[in-house]
C-alpha positions in Angstrom: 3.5 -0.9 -7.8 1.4 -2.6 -10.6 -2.3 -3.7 -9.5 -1.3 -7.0 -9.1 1.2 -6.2 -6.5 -1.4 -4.1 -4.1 -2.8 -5.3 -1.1 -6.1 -6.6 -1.1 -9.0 -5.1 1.1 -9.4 -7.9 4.4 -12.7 -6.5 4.8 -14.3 -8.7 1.6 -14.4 -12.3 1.6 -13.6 -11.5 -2.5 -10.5 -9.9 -3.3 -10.9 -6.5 -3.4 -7.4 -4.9 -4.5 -6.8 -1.5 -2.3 -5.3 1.6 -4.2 -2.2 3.9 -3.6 -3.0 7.0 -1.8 0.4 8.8 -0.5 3.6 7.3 0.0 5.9 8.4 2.4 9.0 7.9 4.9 8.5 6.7 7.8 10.2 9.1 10.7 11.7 5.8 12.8 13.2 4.9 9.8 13.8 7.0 7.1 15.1 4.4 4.5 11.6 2.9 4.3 8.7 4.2 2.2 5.2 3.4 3.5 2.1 3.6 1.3 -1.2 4.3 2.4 -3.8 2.1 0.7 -7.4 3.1 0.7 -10.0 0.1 -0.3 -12.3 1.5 -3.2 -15.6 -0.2 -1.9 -15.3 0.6 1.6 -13.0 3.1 2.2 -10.6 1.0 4.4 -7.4 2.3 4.8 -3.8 0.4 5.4 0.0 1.4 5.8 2.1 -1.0 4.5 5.9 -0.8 3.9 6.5 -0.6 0.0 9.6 -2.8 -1.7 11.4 -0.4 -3.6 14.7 -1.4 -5.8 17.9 0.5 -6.7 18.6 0.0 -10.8 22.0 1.0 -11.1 
């Protein structure tokens, strides 16, 4: 996930993009990763389900 891609923080009227902490599966469904983001400034923190793709 490149910077531009991360969520940003909807705690700042200015965007404030959140960082990657862990990622992980989530146990209802296993074929999607979840990332935890974690805002810098305030220490905010989001799951969001993370696009992955397959190259073959």
């Amino acid at each position: 996930m490149t910077y531009e891609e991360a969520p940003a923080c909807e705690r700042h009227e200015s965007k404030v993009p959140m960082k990657l902490r862990t990622m992980h599966s989530d146990a209802g469904q296993p074929d999607v990763l979840v990332g935890l983001f974690e805002c810098p400034e305030c220490g905010h923190e989001r799951r969001l389900p993370i696009q992955t793709t397959d190259a073959a």
